[in-house]
PDB file of N, CA, C and O in Angstrom:
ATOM      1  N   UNK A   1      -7.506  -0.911 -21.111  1.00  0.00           N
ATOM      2  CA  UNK A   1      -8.692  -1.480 -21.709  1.00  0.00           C
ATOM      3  C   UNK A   1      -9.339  -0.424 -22.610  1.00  0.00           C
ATOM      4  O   UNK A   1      -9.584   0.764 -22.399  1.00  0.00           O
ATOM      5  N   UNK A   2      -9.536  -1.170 -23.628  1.00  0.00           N
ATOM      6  CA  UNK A   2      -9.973  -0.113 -24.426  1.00  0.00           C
ATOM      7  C   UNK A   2     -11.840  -0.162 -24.840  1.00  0.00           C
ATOM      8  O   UNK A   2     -12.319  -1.204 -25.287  1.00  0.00           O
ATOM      9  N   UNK A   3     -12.672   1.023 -24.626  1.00  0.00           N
ATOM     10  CA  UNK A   3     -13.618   0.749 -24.413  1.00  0.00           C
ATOM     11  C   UNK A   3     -14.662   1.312 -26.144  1.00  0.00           C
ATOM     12  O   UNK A   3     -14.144   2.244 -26.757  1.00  0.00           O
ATOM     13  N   UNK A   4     -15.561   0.906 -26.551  1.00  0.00           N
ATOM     14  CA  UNK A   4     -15.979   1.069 -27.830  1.00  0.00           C
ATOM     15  C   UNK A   4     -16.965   2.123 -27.774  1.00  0.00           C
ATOM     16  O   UNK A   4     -17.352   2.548 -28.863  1.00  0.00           O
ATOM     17  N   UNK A   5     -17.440   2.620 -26.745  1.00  0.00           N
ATOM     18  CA  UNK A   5     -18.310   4.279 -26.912  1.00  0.00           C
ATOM     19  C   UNK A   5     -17.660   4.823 -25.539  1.00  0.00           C
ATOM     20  O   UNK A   5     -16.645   4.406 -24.981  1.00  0.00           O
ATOM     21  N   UNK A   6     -18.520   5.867 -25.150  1.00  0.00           N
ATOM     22  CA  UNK A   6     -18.239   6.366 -24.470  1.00  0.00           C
ATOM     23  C   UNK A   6     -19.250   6.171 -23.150  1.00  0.00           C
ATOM     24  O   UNK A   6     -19.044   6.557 -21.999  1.00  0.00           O
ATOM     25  N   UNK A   7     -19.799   5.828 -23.401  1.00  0.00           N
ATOM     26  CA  UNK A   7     -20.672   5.128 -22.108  1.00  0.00           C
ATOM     27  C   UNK A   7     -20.290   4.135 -21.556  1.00  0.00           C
ATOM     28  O   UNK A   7     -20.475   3.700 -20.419  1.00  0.00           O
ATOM     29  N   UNK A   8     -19.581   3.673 -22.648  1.00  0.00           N
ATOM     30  CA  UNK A   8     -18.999   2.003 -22.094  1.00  0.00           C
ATOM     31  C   UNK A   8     -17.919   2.576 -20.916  1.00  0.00           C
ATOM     32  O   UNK A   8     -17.910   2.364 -19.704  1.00  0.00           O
ATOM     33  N   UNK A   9     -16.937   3.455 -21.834  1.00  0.00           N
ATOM     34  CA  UNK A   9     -15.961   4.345 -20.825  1.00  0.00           C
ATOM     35  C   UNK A   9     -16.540   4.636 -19.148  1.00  0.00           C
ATOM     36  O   UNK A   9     -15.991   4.286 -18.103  1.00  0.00           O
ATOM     37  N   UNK A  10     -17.755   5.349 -19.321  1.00  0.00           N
ATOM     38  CA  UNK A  10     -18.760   5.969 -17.781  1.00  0.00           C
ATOM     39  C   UNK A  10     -18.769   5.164 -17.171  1.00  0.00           C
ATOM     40  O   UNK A  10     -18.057   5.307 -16.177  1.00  0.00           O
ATOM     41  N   UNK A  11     -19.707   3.472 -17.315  1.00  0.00           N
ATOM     42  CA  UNK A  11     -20.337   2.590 -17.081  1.00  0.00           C
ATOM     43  C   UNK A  11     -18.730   1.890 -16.167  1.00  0.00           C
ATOM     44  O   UNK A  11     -18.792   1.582 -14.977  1.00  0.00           O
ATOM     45  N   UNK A  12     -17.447   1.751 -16.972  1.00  0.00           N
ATOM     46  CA  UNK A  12     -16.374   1.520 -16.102  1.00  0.00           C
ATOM     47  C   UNK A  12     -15.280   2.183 -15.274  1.00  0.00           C
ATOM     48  O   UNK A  12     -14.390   1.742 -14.547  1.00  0.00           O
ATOM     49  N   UNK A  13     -15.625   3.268 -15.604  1.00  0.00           N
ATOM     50  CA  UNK A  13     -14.826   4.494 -14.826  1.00  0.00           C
ATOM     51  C   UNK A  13     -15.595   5.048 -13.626  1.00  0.00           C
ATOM     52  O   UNK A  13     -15.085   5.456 -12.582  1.00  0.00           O
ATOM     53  N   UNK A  14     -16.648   5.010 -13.868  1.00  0.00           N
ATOM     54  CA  UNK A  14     -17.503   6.059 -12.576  1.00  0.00           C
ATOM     55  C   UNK A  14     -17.523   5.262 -11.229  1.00  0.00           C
ATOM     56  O   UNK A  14     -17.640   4.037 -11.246  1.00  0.00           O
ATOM     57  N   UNK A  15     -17.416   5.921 -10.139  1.00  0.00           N
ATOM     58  CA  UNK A  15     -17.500   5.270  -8.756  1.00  0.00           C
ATOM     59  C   UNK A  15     -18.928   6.054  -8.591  1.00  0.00           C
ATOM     60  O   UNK A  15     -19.101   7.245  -8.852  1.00  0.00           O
ATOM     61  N   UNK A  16     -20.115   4.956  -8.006  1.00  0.00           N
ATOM     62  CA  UNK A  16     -20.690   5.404  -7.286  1.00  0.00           C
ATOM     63  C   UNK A  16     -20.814   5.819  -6.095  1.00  0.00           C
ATOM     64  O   UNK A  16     -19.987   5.362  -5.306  1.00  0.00           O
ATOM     65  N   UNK A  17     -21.777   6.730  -5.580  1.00  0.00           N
ATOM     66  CA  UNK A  17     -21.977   7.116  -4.051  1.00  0.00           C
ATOM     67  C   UNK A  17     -23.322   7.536  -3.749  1.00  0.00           C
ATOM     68  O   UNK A  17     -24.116   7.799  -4.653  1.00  0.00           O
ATOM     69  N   UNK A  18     -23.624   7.614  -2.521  1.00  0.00           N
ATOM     70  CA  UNK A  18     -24.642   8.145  -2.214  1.00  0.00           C
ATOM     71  C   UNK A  18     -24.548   9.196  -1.239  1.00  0.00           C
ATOM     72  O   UNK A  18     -23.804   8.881  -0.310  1.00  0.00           O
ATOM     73  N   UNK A  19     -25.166  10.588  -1.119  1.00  0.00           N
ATOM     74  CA  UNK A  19     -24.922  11.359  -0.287  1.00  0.00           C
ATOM     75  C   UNK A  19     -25.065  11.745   0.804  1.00  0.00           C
ATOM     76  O   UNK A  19     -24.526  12.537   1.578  1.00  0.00           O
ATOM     77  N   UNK A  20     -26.374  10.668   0.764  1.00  0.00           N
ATOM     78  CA  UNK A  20     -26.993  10.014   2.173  1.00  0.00           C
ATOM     79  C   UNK A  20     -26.291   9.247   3.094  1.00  0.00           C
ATOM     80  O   UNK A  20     -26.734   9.130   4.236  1.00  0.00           O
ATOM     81  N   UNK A  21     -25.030   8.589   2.683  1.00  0.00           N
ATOM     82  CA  UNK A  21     -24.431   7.586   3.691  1.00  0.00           C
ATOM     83  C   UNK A  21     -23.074   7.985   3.486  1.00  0.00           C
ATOM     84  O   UNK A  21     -22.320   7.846   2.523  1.00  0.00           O
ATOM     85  N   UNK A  22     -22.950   8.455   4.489  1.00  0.00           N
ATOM     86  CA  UNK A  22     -21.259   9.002   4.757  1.00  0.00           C
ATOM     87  C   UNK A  22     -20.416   7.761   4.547  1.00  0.00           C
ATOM     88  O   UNK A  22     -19.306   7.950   4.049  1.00  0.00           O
ATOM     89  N   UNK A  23     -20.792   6.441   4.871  1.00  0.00           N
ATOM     90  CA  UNK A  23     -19.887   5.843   4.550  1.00  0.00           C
ATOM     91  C   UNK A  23     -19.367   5.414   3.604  1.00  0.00           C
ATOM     92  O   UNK A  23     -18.277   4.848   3.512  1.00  0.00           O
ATOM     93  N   UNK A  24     -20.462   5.766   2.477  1.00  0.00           N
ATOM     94  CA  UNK A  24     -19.968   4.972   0.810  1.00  0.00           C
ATOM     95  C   UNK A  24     -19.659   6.494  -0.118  1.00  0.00           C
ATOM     96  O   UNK A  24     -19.000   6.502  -1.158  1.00  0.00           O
ATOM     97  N   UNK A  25     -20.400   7.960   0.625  1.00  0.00           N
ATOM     98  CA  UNK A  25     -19.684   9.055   0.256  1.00  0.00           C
ATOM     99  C   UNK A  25     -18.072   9.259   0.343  1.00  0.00           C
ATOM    100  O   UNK A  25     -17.431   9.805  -0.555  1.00  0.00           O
ATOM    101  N   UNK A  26     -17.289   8.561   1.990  1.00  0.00           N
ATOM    102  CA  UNK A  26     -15.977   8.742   1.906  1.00  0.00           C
ATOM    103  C   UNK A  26     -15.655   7.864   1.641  1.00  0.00           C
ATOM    104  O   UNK A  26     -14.452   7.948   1.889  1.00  0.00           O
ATOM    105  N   UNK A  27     -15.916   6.444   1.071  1.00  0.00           N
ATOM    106  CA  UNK A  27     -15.313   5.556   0.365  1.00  0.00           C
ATOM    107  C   UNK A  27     -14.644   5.914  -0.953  1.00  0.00           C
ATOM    108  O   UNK A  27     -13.550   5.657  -1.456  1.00  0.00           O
ATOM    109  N   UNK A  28     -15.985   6.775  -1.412  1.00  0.00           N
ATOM    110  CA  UNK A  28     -15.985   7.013  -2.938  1.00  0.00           C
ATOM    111  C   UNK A  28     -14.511   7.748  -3.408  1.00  0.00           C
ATOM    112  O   UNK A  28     -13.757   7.653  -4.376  1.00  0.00           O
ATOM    113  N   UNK A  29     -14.566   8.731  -1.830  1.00  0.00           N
ATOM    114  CA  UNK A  29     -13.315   9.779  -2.474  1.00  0.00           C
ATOM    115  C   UNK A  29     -11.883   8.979  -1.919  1.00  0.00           C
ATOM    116  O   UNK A  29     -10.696   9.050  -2.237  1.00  0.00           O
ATOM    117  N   UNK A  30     -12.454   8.398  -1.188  1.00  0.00           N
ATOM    118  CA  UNK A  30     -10.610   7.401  -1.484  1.00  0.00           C
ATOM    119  C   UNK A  30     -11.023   6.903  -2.427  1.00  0.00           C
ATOM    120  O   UNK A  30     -10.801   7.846  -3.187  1.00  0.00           O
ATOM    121  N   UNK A  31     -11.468   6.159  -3.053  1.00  0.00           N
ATOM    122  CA  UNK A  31     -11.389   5.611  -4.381  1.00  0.00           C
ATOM    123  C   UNK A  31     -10.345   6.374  -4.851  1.00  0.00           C
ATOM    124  O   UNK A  31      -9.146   6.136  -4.993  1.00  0.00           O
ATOM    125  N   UNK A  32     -11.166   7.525  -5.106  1.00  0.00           N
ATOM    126  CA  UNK A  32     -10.816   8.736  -6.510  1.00  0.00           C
ATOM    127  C   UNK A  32      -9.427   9.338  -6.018  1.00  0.00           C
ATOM    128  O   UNK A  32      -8.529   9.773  -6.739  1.00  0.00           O
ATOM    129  N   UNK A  33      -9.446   9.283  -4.943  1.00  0.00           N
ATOM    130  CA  UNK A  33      -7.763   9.881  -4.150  1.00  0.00           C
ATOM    131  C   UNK A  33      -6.520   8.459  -4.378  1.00  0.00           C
ATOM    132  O   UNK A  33      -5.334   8.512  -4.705  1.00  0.00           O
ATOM    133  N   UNK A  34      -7.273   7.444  -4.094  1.00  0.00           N
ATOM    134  CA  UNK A  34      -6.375   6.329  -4.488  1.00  0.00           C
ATOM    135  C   UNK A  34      -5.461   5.782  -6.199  1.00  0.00           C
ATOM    136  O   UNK A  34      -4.448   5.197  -6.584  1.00  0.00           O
ATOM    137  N   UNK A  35      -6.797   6.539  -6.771  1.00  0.00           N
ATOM    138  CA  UNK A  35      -6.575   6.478  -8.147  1.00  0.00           C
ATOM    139  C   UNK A  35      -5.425   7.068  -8.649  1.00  0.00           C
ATOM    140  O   UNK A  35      -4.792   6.529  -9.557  1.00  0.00           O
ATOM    141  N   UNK A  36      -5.061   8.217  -8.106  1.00  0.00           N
ATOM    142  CA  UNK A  36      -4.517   9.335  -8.291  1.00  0.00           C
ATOM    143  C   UNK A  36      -2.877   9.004  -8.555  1.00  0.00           C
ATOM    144  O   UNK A  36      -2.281   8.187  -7.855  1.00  0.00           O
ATOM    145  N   UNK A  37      -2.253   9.720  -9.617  1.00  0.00           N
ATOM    146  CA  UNK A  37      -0.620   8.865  -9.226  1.00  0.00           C
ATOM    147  C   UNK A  37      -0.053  10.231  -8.046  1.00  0.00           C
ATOM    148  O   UNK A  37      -0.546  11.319  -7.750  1.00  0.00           O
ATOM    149  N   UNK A  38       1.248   9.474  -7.597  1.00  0.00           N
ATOM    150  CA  UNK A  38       2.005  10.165  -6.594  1.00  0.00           C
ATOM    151  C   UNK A  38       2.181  11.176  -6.887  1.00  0.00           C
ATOM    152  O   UNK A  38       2.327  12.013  -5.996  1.00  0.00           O
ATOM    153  N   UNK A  39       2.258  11.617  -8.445  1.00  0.00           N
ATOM    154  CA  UNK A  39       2.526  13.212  -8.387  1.00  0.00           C
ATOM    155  C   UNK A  39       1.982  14.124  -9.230  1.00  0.00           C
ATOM    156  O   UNK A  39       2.330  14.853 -10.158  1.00  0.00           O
ATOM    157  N   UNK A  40       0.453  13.687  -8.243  1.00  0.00           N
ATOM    158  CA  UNK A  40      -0.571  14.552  -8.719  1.00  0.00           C
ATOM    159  C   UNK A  40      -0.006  15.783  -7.448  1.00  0.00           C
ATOM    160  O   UNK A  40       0.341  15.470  -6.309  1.00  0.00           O
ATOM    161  N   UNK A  41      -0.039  17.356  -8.069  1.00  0.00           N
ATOM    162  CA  UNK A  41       0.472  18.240  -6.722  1.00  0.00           C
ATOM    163  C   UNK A  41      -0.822  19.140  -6.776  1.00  0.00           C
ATOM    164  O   UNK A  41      -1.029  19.965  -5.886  1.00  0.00           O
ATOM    165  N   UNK A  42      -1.956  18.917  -8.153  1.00  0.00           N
ATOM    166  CA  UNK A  42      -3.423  20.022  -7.765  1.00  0.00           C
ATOM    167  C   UNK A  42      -4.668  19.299  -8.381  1.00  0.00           C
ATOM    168  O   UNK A  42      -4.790  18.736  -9.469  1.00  0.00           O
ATOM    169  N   UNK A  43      -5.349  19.442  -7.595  1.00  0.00           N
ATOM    170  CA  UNK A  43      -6.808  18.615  -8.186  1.00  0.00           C
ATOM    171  C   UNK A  43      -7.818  19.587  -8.407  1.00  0.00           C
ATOM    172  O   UNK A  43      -8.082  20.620  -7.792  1.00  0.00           O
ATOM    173  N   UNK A  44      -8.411  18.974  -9.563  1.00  0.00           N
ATOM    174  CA  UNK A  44      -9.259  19.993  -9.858  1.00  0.00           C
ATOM    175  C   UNK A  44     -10.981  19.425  -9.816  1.00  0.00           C
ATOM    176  O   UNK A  44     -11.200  18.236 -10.048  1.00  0.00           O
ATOM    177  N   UNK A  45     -11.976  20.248  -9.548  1.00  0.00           N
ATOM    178  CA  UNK A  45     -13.430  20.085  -9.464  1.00  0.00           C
ATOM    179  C   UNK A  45     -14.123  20.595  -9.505  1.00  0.00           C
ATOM    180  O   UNK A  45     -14.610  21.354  -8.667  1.00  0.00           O
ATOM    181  N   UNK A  46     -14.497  20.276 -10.814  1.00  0.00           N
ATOM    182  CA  UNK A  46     -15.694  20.830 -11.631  1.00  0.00           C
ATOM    183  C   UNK A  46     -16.947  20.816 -11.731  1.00  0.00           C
ATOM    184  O   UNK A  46     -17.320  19.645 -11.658  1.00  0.00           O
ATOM    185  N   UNK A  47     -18.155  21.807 -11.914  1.00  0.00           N
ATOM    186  CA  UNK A  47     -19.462  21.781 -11.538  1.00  0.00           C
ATOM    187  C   UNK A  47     -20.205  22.543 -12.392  1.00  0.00           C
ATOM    188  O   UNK A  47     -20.159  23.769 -12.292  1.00  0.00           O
ATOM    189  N   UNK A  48     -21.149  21.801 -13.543  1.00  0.00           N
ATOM    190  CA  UNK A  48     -21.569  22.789 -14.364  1.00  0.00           C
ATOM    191  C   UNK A  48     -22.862  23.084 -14.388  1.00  0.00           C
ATOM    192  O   UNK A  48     -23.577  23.273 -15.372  1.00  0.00           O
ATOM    193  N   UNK A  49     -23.252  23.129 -12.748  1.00  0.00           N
ATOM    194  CA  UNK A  49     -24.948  23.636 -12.013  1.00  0.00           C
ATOM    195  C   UNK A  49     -24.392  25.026 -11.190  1.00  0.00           C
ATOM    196  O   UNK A  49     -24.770  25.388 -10.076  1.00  0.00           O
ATOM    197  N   UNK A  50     -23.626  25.538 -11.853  1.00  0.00           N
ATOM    198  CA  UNK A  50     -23.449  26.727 -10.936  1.00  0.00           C
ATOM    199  C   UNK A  50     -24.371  27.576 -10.437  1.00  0.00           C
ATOM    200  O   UNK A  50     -25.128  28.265 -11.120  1.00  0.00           O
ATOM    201  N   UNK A  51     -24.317  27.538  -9.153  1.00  0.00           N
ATOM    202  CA  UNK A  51     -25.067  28.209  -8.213  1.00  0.00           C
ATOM    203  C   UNK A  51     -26.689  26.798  -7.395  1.00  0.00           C
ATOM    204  O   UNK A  51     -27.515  27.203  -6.576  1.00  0.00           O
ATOM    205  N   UNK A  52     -26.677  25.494  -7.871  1.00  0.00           N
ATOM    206  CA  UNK A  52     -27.145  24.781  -7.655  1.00  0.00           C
ATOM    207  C   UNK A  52     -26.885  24.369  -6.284  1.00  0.00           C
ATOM    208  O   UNK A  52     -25.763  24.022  -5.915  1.00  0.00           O
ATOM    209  N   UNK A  53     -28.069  24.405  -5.401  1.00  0.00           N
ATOM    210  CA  UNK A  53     -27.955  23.897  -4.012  1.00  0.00           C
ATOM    211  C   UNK A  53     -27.130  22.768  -3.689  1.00  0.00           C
ATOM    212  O   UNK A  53     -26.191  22.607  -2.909  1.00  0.00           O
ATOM    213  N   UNK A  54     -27.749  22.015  -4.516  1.00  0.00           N
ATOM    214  CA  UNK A  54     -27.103  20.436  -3.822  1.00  0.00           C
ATOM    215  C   UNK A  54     -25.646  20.192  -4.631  1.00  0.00           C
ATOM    216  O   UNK A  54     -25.025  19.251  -4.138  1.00  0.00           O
ATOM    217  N   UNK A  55     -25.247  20.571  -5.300  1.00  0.00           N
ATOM    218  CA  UNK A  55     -24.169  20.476  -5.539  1.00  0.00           C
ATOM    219  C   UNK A  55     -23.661  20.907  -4.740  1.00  0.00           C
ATOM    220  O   UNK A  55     -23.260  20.075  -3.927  1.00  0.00           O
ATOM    221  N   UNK A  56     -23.315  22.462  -4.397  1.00  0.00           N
ATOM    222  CA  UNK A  56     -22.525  23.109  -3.217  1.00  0.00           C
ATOM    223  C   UNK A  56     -22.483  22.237  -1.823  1.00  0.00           C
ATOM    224  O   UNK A  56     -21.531  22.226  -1.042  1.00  0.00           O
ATOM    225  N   UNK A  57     -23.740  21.492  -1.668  1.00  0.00           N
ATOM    226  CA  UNK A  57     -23.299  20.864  -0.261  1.00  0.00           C
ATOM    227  C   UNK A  57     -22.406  19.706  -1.060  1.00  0.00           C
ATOM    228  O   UNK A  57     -21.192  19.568  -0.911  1.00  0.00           O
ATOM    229  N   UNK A  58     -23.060  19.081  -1.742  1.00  0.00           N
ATOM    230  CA  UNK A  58     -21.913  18.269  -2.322  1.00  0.00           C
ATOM    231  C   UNK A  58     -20.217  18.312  -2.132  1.00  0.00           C
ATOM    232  O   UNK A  58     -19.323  17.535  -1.797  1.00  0.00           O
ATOM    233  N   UNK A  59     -20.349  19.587  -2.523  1.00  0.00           N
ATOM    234  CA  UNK A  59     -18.842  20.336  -3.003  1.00  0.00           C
ATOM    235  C   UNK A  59     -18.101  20.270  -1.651  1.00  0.00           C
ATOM    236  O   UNK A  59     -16.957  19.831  -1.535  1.00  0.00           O
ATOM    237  N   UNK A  60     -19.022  20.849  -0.416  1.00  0.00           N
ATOM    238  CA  UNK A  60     -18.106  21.308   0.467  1.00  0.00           C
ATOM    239  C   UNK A  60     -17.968  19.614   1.451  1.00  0.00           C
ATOM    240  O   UNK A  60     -16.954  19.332   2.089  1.00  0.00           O
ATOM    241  N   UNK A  61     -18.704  19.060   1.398  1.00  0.00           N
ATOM    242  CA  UNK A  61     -18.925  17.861   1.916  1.00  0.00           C
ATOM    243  C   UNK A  61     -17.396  16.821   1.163  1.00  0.00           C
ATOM    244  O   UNK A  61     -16.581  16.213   1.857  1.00  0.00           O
ATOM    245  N   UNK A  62     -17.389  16.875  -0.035  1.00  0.00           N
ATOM    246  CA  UNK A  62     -15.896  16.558  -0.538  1.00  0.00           C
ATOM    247  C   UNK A  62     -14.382  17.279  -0.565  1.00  0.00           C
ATOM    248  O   UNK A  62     -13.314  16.683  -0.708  1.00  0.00           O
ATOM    249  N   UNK A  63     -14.615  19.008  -0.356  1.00  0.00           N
ATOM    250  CA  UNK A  63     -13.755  19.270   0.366  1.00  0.00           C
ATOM    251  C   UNK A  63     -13.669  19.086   1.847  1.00  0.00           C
ATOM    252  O   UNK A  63     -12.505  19.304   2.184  1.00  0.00           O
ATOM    253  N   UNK A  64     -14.136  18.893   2.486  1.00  0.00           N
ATOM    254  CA  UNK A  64     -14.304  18.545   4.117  1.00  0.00           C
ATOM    255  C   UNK A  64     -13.149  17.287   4.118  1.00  0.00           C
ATOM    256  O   UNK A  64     -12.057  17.222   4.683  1.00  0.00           O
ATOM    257  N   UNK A  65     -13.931  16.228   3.158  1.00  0.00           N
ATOM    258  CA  UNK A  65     -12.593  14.832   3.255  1.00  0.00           C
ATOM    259  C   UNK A  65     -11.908  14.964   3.102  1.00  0.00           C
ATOM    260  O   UNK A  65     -11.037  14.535   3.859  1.00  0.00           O
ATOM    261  N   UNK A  66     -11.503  15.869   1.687  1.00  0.00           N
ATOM    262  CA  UNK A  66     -10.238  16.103   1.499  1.00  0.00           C
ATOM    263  C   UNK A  66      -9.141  16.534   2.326  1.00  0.00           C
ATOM    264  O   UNK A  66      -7.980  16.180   2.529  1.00  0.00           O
ATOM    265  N   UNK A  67     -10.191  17.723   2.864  1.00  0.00           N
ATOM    266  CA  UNK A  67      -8.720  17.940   4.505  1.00  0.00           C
ATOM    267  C   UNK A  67      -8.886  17.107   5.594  1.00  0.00           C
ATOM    268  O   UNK A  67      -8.023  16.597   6.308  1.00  0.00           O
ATOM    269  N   UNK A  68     -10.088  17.026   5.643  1.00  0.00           N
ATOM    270  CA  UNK A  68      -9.776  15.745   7.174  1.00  0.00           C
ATOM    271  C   UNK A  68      -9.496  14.860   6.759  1.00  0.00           C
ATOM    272  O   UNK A  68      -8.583  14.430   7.464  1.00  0.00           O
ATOM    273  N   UNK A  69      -9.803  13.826   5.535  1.00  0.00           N
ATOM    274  CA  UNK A  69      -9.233  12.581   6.166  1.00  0.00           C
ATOM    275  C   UNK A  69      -7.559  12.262   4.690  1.00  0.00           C
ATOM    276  O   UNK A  69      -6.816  11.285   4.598  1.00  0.00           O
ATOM    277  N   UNK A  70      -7.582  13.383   3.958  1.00  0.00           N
ATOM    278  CA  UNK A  70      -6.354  12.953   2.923  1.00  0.00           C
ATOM    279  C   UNK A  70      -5.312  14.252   2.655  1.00  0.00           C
ATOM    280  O   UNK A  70      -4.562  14.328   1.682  1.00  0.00           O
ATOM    281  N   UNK A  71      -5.459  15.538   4.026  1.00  0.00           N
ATOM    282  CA  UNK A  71      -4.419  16.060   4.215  1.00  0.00           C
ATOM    283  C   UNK A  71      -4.382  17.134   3.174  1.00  0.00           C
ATOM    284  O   UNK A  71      -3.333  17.755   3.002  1.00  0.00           O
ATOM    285  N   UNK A  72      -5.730  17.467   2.280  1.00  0.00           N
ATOM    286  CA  UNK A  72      -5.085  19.019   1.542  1.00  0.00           C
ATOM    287  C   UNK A  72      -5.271  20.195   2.488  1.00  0.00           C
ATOM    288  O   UNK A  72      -5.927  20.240   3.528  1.00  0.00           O
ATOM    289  N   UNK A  73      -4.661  20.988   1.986  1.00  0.00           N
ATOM    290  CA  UNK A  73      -4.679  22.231   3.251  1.00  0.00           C
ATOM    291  C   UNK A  73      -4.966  23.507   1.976  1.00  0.00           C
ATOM    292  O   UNK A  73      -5.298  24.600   2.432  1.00  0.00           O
ATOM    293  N   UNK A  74      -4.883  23.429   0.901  1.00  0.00           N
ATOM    294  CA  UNK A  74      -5.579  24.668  -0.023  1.00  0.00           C
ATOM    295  C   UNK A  74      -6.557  24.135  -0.774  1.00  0.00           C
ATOM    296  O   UNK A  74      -6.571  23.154  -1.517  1.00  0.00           O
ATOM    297  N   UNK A  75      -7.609  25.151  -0.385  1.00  0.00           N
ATOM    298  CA  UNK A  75      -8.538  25.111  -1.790  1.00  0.00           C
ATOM    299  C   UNK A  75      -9.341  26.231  -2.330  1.00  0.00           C
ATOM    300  O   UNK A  75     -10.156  26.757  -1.571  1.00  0.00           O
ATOM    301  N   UNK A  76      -9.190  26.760  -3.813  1.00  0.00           N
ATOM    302  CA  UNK A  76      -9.779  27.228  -4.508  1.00  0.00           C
ATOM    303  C   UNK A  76     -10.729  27.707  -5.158  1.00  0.00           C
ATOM    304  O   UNK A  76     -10.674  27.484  -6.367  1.00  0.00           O
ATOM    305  N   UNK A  77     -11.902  28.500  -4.660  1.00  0.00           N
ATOM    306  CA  UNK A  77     -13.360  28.504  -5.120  1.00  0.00           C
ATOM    307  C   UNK A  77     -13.821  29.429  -6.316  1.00  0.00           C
ATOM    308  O   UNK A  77     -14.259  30.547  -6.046  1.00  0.00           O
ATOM    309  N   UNK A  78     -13.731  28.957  -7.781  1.00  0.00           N
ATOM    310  CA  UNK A  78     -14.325  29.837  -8.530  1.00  0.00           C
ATOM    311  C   UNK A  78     -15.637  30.178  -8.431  1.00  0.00           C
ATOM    312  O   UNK A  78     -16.398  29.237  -8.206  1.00  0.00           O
ATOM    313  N   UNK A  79     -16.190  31.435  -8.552  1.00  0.00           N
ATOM    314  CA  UNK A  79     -17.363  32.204  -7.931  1.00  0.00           C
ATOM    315  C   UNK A  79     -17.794  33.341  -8.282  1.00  0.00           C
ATOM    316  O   UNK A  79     -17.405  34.317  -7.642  1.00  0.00           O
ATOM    317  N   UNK A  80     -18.581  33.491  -9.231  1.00  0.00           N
ATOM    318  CA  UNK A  80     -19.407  35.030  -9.450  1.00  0.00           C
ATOM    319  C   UNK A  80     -19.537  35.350  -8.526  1.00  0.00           C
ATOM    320  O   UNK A  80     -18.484  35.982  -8.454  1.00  0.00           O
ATOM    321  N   UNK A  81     -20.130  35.537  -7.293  1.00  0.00           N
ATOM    322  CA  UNK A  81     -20.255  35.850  -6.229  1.00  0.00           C
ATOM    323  C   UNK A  81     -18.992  36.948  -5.738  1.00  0.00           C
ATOM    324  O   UNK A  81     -17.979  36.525  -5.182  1.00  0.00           O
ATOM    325  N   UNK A  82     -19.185  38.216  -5.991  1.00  0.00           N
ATOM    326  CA  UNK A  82     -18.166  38.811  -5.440  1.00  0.00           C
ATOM    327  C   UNK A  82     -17.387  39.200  -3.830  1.00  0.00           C
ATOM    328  O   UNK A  82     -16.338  39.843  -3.791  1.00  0.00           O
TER     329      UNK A  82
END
């Protein structure tokens, strides 16, 4: 489907969530894990509030699913933070 701006693109691509309800938070990331083809082998996630509170819980709250409930076992933290 081809979409005529780029909002139109957002408006049909984006999954919502809320961070408040675990249940439509791990919905969201099967969504986005479902989406995925079979041979995706690295995912990447990006954050351009670096050093922003709520993102980081964010962050670790979606790596958390990722290993408990869809099986990654590495992950990667870029970080000023030495």
């Amino acid at each position: 489907m081809m979409n005529a701006t780029l909002d139109d693109w957002i408006r049909h691509e984006a999954i919502p969530f809320s961070v408040d309800s675990s249940k439509t938070f791990y919905a969201s990331i099967d969504r986005i894990i479902a989406s995925l083809d079979d041979s995706v082998e690295l995912l990447g996630f990006g954050e351009a509030l670096h050093g922003g509170e709520d993102i980081l819980m964010l962050r670790n709250r979606f790596f958390q699913c990722l290993v408990e409930t869809h099986g990654y076992s590495a992950i990667a933290i870029e970080s000023s933070f030495p």
